[in-house]
N, C-alpha and C positions, 0 to 999 in steps of 0.2 A: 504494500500500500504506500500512494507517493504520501508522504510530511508536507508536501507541497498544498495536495488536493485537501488534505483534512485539513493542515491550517487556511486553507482561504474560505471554507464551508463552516467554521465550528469554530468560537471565540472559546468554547471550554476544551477542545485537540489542541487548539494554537496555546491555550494557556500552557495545557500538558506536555508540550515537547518544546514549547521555547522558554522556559520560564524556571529552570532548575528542578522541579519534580521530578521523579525516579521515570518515570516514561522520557525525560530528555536524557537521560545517564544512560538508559536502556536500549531505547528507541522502539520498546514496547507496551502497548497497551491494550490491557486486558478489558476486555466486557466480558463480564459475568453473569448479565442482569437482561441478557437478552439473548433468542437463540440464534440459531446458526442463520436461520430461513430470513430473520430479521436481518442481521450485520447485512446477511450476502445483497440483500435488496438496495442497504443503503450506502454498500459501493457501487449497484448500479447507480446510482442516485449520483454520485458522486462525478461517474465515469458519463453518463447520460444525461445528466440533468432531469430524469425521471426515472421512472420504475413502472416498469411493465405490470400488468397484472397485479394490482392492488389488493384485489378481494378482500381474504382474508386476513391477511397482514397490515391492510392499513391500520388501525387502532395502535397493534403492535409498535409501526413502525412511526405514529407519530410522538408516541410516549418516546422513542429513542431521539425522535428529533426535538422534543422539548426537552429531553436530558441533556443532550449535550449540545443544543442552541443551533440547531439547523434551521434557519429560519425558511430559507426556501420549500424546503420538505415538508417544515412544517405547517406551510400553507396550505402546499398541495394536497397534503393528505386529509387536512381539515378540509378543505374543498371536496375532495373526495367523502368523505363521512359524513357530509351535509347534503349529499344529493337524496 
């Protein structure tokens, strides 16, 4: 995963790898709190500027974008759960 894409999408990634916390010493960062089907959608998200196939993952995946401050994602998906 680029440090690039997640710092320019996520003030709470860019916190974590540029800011002294063990994810910049590491250059890893662990999600725990969400599973694989989630993460994987929101590197498409990242890599696409969307995510295909919302369905059932949207909820999931807006909780992930208000966790860690995706605010494009997090519109989208809120757009999407309001229709």
């Amino acid at each position: 995963m680029s440090k690039t894409l997640l710092t320019a999408h996520s003030d709470v990634f860019k916190s974590m790898l540029l800011s002294g916390m063990k994810e910049t010493k590491t250059g890893v960062i662990e999600i725990d709190d969400f599973d694989v089907q989630t993460v994987e959608a929101f590197v498409e998200y990242l890599h696409f500027d969307s995510v295909q196939n919302l369905g059932d993952i949207a909820l999931k995946l807006f909780y992930f974008a208000d966790k860690y401050d995706v605010y494009g994602l997090k519109v989208s998906t809120d757009q999407f759960l309001l229709q």
